[in-house]
PDB file of N, CA, C and O in Angstrom:
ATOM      1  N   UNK A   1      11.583 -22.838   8.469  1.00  0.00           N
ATOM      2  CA  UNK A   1      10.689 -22.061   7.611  1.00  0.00           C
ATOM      3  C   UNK A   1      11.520 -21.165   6.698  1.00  0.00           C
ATOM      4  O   UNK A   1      12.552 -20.648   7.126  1.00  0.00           O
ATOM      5  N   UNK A   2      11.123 -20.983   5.535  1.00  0.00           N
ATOM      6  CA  UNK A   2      11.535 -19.994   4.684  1.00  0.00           C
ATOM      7  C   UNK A   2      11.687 -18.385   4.487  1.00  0.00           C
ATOM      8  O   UNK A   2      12.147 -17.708   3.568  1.00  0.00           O
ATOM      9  N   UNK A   3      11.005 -18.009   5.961  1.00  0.00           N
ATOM     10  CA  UNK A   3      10.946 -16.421   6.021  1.00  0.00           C
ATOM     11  C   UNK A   3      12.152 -15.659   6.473  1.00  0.00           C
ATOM     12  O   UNK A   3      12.367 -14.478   6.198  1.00  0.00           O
ATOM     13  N   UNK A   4      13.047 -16.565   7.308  1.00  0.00           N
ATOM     14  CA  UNK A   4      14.351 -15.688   7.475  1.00  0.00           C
ATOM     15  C   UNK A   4      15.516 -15.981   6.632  1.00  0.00           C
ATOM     16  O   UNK A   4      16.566 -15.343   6.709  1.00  0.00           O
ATOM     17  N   UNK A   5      15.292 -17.066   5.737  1.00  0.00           N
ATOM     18  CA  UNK A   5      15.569 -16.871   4.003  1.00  0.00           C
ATOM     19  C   UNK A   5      15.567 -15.392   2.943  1.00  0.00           C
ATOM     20  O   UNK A   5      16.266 -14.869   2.075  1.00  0.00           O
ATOM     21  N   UNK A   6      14.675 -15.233   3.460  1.00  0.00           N
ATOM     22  CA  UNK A   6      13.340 -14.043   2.417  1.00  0.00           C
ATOM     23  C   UNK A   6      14.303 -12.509   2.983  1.00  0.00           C
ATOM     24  O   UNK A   6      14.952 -11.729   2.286  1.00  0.00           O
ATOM     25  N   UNK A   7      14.095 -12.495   4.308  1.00  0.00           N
ATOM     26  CA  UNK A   7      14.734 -11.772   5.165  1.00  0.00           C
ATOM     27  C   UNK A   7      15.911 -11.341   4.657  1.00  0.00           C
ATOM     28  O   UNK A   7      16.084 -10.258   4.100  1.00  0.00           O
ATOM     29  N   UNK A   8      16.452 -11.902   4.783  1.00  0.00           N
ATOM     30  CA  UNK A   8      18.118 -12.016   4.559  1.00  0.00           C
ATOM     31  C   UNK A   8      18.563 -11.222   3.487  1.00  0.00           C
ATOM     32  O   UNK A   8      19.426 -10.347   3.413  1.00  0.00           O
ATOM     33  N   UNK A   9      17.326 -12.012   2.191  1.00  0.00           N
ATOM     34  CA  UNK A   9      17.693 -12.057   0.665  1.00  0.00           C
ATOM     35  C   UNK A   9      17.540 -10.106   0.859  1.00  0.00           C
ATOM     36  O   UNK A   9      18.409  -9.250   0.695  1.00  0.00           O
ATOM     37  N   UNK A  10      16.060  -9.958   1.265  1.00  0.00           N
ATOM     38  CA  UNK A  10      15.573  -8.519   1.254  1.00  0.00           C
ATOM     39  C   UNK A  10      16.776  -7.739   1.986  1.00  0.00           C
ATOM     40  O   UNK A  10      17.447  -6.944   1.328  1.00  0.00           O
ATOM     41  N   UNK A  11      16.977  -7.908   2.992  1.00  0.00           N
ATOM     42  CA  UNK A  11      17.817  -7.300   3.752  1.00  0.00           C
ATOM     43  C   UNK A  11      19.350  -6.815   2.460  1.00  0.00           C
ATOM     44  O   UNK A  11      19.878  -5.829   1.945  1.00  0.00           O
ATOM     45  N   UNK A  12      19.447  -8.230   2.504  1.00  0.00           N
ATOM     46  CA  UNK A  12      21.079  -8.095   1.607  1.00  0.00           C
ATOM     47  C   UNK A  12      20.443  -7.113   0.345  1.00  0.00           C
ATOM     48  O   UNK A  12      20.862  -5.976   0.125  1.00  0.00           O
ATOM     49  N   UNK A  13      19.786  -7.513  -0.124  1.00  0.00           N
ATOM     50  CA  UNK A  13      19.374  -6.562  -1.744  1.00  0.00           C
ATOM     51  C   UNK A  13      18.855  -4.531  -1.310  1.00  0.00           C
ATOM     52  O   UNK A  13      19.205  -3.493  -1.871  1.00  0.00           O
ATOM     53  N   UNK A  14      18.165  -4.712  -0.414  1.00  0.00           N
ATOM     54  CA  UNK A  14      18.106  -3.138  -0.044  1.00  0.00           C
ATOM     55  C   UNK A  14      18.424  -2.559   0.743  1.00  0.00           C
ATOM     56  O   UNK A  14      18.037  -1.394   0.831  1.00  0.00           O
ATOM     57  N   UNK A  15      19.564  -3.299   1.984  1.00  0.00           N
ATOM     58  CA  UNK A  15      19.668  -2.298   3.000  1.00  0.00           C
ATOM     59  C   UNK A  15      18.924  -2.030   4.035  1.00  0.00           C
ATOM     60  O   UNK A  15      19.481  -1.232   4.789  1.00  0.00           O
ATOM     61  N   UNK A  16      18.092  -2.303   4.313  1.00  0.00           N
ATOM     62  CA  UNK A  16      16.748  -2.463   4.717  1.00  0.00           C
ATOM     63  C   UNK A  16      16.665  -3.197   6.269  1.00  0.00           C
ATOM     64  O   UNK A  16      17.059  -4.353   6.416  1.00  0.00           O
ATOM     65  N   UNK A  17      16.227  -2.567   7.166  1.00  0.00           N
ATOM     66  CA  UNK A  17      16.432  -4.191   8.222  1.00  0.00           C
ATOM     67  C   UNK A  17      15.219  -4.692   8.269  1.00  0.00           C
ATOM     68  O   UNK A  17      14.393  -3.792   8.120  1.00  0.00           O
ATOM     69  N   UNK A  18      14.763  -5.681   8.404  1.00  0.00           N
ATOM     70  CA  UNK A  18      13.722  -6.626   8.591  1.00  0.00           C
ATOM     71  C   UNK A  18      12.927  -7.647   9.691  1.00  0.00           C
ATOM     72  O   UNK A  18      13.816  -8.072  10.429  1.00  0.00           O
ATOM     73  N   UNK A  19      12.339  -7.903   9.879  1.00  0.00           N
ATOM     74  CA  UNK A  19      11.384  -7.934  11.052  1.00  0.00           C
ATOM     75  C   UNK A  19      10.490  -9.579  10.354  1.00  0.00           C
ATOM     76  O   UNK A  19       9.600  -9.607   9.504  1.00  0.00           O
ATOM     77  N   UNK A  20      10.927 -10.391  10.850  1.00  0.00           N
ATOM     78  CA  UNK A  20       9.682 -11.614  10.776  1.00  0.00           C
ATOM     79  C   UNK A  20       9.209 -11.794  11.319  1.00  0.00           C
ATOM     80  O   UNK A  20       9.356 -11.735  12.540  1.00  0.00           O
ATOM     81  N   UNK A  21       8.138 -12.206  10.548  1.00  0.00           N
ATOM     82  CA  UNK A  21       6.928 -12.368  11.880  1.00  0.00           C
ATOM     83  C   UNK A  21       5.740 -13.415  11.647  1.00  0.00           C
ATOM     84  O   UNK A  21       4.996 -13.418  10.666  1.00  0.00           O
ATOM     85  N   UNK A  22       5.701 -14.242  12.650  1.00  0.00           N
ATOM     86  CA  UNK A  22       4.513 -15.515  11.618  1.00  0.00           C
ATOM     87  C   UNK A  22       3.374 -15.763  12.336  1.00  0.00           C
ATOM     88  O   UNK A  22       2.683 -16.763  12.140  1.00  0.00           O
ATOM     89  N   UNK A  23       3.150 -15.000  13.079  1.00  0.00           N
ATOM     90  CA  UNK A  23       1.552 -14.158  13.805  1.00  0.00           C
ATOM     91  C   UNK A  23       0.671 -14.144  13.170  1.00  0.00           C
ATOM     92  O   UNK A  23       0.838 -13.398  12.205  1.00  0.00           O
ATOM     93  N   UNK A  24      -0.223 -14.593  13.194  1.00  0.00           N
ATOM     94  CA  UNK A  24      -1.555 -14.478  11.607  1.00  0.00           C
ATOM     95  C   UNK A  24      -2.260 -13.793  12.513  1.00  0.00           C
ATOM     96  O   UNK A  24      -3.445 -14.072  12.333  1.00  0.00           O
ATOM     97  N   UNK A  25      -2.103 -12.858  13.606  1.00  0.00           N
ATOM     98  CA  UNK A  25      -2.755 -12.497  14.346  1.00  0.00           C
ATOM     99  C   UNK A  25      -2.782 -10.326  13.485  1.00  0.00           C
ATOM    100  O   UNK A  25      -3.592  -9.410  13.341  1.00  0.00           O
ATOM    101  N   UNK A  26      -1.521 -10.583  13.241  1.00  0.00           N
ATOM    102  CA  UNK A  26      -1.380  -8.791  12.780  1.00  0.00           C
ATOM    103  C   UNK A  26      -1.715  -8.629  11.411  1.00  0.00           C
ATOM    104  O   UNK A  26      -1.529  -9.352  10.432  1.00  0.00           O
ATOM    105  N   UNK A  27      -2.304  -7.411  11.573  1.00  0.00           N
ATOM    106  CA  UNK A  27      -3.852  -6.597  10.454  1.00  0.00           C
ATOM    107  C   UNK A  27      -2.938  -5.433   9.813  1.00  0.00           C
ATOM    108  O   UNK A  27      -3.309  -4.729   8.874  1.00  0.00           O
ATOM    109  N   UNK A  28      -1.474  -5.315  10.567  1.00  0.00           N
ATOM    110  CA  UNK A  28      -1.724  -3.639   9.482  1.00  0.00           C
ATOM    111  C   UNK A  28       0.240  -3.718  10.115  1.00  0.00           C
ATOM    112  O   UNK A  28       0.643  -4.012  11.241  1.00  0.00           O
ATOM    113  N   UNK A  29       1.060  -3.329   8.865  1.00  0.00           N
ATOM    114  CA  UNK A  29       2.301  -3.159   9.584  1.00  0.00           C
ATOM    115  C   UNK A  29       2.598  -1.595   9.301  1.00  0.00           C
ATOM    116  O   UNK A  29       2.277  -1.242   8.166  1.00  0.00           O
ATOM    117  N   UNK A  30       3.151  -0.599  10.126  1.00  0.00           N
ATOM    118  CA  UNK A  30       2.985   0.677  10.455  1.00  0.00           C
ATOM    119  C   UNK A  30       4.334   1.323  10.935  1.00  0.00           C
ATOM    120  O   UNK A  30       4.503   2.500  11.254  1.00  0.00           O
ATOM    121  N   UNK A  31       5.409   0.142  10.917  1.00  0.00           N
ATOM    122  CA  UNK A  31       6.773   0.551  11.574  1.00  0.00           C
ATOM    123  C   UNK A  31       7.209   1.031   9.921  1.00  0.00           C
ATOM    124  O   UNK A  31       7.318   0.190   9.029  1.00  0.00           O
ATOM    125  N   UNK A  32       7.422   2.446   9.704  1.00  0.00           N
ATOM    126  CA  UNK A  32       8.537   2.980   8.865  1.00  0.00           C
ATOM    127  C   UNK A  32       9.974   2.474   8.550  1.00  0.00           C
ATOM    128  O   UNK A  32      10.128   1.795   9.565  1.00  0.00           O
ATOM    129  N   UNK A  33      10.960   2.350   7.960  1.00  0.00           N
ATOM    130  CA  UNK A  33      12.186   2.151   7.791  1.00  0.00           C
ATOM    131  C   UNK A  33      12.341   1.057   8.050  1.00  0.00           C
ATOM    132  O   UNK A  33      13.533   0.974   8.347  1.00  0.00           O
ATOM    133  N   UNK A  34      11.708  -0.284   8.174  1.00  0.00           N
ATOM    134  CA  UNK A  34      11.346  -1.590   8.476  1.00  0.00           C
ATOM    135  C   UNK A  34      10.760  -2.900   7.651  1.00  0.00           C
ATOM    136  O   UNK A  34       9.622  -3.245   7.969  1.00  0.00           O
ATOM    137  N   UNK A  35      11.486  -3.721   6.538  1.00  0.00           N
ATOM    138  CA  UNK A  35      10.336  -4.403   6.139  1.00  0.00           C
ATOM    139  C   UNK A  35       9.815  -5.534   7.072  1.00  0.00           C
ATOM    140  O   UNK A  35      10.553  -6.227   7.772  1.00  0.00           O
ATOM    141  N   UNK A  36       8.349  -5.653   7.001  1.00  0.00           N
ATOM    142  CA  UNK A  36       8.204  -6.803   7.475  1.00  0.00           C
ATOM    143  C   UNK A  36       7.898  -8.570   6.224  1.00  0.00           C
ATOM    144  O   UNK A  36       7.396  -8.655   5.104  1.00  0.00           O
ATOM    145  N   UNK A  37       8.374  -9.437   6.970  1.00  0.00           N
ATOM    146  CA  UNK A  37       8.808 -10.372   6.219  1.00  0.00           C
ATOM    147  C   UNK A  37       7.710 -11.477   6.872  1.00  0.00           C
ATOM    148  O   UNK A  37       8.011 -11.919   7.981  1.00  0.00           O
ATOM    149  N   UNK A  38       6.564 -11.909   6.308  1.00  0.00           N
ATOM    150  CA  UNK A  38       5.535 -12.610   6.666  1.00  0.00           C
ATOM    151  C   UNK A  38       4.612 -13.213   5.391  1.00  0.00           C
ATOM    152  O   UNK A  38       4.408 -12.663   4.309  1.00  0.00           O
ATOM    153  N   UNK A  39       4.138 -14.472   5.844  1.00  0.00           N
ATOM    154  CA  UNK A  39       3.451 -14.907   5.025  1.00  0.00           C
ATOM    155  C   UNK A  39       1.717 -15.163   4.968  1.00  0.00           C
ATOM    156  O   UNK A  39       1.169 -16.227   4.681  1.00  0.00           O
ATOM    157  N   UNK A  40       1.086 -13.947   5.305  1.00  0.00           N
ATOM    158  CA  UNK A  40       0.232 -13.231   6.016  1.00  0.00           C
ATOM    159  C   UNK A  40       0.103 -12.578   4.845  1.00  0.00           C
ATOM    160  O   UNK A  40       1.147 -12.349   4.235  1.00  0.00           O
ATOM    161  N   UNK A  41      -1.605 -11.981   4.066  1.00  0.00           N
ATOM    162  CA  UNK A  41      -1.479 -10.900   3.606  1.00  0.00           C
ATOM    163  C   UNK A  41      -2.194  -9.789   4.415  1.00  0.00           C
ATOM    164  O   UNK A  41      -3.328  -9.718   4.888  1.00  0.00           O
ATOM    165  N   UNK A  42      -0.979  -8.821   4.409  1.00  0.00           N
ATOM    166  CA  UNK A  42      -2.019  -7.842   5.095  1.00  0.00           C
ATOM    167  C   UNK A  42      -3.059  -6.791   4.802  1.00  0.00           C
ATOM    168  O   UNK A  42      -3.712  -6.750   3.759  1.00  0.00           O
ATOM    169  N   UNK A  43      -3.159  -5.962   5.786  1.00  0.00           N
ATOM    170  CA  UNK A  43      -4.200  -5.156   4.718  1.00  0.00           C
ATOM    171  C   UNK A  43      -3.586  -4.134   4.278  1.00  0.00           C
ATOM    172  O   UNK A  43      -2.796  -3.762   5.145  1.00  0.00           O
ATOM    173  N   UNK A  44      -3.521  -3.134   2.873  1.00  0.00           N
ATOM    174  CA  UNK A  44      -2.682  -2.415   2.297  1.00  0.00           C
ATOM    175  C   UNK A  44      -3.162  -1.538   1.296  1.00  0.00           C
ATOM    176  O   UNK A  44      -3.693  -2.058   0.315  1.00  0.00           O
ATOM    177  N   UNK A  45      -3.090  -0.492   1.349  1.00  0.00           N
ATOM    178  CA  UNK A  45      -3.535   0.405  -0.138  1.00  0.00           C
ATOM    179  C   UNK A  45      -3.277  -0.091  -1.527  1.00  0.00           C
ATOM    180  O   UNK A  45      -3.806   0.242  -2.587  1.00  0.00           O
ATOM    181  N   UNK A  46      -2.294  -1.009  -1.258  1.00  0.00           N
ATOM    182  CA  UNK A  46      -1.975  -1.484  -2.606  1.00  0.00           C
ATOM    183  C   UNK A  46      -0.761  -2.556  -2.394  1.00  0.00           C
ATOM    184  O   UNK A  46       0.162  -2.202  -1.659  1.00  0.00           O
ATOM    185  N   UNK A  47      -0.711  -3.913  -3.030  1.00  0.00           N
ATOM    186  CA  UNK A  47      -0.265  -4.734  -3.462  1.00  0.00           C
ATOM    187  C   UNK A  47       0.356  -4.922  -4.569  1.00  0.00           C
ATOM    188  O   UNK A  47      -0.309  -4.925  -5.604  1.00  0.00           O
ATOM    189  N   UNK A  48       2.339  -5.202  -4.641  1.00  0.00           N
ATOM    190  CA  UNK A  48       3.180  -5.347  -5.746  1.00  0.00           C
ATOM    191  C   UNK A  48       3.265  -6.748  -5.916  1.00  0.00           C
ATOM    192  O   UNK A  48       4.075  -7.499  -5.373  1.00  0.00           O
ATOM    193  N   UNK A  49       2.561  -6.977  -6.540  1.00  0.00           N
ATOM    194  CA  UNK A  49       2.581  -8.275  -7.006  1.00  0.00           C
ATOM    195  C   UNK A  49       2.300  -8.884  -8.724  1.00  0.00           C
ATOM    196  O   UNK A  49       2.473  -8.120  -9.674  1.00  0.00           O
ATOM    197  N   UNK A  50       1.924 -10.109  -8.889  1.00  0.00           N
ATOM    198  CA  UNK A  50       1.589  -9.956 -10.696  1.00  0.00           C
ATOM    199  C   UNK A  50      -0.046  -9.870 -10.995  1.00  0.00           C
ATOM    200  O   UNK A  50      -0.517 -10.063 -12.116  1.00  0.00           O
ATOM    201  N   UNK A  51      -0.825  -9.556  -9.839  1.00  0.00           N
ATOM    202  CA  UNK A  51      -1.726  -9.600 -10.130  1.00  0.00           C
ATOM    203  C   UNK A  51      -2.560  -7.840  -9.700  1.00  0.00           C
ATOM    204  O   UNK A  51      -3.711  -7.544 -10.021  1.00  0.00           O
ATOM    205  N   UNK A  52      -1.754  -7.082  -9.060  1.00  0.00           N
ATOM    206  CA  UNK A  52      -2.050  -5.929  -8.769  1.00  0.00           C
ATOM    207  C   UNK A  52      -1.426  -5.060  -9.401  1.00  0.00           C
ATOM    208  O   UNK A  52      -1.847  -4.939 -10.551  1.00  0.00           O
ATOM    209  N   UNK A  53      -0.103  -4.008  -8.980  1.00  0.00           N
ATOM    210  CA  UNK A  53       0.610  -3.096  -9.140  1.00  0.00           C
ATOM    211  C   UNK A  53       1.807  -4.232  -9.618  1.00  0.00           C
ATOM    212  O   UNK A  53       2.761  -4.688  -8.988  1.00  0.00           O
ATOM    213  N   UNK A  54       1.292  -4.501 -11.113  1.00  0.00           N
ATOM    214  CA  UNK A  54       2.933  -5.278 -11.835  1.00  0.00           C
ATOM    215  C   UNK A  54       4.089  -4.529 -11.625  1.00  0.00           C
ATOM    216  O   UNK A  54       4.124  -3.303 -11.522  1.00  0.00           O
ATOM    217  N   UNK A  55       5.467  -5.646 -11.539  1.00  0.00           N
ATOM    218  CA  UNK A  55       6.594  -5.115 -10.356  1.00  0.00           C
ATOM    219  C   UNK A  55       7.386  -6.192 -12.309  1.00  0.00           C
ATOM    220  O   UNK A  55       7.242  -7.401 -12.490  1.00  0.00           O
ATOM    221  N   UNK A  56       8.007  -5.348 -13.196  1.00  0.00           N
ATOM    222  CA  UNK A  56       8.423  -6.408 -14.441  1.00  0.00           C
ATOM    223  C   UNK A  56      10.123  -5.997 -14.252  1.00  0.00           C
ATOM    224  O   UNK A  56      11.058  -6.160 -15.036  1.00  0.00           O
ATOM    225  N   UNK A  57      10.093  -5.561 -13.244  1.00  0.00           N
ATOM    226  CA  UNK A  57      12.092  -5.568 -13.027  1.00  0.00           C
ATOM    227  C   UNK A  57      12.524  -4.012 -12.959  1.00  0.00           C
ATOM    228  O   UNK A  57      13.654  -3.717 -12.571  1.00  0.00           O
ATOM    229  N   UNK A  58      11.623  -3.064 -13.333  1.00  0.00           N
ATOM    230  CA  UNK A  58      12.123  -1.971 -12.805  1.00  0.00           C
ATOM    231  C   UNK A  58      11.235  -1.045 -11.763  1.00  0.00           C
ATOM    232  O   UNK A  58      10.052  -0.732 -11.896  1.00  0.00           O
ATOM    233  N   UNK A  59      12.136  -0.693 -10.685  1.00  0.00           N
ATOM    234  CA  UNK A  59      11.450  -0.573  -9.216  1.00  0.00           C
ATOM    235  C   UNK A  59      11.006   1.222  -9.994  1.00  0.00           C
ATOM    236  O   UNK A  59       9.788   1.333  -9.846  1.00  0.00           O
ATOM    237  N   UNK A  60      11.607   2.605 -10.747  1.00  0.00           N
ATOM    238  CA  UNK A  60      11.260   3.521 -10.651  1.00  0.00           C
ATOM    239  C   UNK A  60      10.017   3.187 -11.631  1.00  0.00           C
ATOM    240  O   UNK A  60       9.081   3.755 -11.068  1.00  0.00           O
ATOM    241  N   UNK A  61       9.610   2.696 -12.556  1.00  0.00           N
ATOM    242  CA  UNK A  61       8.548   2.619 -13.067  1.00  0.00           C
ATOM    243  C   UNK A  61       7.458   1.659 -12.224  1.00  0.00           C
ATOM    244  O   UNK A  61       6.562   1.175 -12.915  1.00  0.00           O
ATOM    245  N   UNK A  62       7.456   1.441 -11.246  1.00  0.00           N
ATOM    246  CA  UNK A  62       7.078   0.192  -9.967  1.00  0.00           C
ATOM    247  C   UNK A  62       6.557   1.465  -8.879  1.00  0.00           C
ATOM    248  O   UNK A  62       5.509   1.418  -8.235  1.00  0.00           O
ATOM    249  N   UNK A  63       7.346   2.361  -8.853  1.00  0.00           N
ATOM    250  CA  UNK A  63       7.104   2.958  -7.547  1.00  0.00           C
ATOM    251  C   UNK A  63       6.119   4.529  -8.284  1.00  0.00           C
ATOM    252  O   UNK A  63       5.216   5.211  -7.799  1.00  0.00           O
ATOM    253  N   UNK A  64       6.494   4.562  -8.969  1.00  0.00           N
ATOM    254  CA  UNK A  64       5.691   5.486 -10.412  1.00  0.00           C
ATOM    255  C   UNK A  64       4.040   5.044 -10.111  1.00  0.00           C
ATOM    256  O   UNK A  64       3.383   5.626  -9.248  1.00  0.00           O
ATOM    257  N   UNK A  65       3.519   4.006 -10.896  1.00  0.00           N
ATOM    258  CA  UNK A  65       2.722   3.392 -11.377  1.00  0.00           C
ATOM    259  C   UNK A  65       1.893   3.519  -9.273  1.00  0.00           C
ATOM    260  O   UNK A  65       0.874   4.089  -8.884  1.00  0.00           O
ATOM    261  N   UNK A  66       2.844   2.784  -8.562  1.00  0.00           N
ATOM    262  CA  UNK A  66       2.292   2.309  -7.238  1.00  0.00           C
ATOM    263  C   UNK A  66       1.792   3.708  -6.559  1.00  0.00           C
ATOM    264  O   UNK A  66       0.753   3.783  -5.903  1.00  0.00           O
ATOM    265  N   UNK A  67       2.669   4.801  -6.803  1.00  0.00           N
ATOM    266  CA  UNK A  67       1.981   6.160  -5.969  1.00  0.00           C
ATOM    267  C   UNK A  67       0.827   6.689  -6.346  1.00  0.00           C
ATOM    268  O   UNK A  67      -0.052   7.068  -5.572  1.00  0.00           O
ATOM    269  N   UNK A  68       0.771   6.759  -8.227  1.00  0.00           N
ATOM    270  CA  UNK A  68      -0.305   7.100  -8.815  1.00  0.00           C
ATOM    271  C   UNK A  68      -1.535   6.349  -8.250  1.00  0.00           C
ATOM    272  O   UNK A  68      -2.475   7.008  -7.803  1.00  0.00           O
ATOM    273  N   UNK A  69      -1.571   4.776  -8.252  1.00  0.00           N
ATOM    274  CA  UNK A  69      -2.629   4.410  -7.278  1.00  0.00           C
ATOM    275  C   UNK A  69      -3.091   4.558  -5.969  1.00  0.00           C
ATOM    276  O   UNK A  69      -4.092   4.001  -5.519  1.00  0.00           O
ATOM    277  N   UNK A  70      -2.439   5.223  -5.437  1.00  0.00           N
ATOM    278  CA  UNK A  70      -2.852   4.842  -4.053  1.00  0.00           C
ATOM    279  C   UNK A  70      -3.098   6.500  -3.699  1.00  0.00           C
ATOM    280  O   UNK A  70      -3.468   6.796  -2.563  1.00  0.00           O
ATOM    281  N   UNK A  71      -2.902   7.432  -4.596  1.00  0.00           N
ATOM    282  CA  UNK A  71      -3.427   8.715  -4.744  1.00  0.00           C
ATOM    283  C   UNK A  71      -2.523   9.365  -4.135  1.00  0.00           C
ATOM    284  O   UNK A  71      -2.864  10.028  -3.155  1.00  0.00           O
ATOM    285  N   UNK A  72      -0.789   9.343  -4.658  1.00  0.00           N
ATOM    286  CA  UNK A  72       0.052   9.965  -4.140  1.00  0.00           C
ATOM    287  C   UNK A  72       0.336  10.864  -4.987  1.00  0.00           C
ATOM    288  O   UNK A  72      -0.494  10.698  -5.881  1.00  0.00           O
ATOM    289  N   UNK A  73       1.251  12.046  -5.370  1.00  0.00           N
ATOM    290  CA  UNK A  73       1.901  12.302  -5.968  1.00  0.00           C
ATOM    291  C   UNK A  73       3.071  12.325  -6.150  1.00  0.00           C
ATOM    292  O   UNK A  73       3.655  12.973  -5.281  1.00  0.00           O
ATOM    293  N   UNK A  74       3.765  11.861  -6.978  1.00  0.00           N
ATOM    294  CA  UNK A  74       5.165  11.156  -7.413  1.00  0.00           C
ATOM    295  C   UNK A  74       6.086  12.020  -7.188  1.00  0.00           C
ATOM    296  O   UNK A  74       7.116  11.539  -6.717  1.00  0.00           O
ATOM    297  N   UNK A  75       6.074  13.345  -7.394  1.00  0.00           N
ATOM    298  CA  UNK A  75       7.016  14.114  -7.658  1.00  0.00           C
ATOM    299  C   UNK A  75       7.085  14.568  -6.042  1.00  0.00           C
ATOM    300  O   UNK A  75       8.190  14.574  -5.499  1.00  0.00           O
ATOM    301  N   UNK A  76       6.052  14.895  -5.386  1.00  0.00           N
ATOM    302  CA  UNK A  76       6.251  15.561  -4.110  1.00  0.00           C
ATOM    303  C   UNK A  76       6.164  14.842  -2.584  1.00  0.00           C
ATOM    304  O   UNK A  76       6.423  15.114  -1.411  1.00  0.00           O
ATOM    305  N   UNK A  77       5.398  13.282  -3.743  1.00  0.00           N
ATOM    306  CA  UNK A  77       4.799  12.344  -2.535  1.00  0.00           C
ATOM    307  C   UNK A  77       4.110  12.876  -1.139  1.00  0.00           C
ATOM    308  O   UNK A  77       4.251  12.602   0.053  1.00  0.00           O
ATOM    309  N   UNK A  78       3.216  13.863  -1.974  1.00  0.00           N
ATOM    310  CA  UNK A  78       2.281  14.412  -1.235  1.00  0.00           C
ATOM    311  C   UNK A  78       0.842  13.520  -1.706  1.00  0.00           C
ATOM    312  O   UNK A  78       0.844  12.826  -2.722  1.00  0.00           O
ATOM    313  N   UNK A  79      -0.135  13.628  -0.979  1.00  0.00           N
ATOM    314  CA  UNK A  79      -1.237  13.116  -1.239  1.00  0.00           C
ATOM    315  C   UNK A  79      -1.852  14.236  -2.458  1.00  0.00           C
ATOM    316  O   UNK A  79      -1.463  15.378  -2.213  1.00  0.00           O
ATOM    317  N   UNK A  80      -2.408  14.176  -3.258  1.00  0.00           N
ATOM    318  CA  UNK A  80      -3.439  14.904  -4.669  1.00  0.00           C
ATOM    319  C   UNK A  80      -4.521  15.059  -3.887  1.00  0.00           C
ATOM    320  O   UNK A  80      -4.902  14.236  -3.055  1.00  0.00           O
ATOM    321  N   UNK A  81      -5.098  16.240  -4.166  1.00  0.00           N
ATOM    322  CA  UNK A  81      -6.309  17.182  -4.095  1.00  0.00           C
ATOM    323  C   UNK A  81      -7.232  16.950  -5.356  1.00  0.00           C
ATOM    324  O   UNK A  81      -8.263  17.608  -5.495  1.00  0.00           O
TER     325      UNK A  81
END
């Protein structure tokens, strides 16, 4: 399968350690400092993809755009009142 491909790639590009998983059984991933690497969608405040929160090659205008939705604030990454 292609997910500890994916893994790897993620891992090598951010540092990141990673977790696969091909369970169609899990609803929500909740481990911090962890990506998980599955081909599952889960459930999520928000989705980087080309059809949600567009991701066009730069991650600070990506992570900008993604807090404002999900009702964060950027600067303090506190939740807005």
């Amino acid at each position: 399968m292609w997910l500890p491909a994916v893994a790897g790639w993620v891992t090598g590009h951010s540092g990141l350690p990673t977790v696969v998983d091909t369970s169609r059984a899990r609803a929500y991933w909740l481990t911090r400092g962890t990506i998980l690497i599955t081909s599952t969608k889960l459930g999520a405040a928000a989705y980087v993809d080309d059809r949600a929160v567009h991701h066009a090659g730069d991650w600070t205008t990506t992570l900008a755009v993604l807090t404002r939705a999900i009702g964060l604030d950027p600067a303090a990454g506190a939740p807005t009142t």
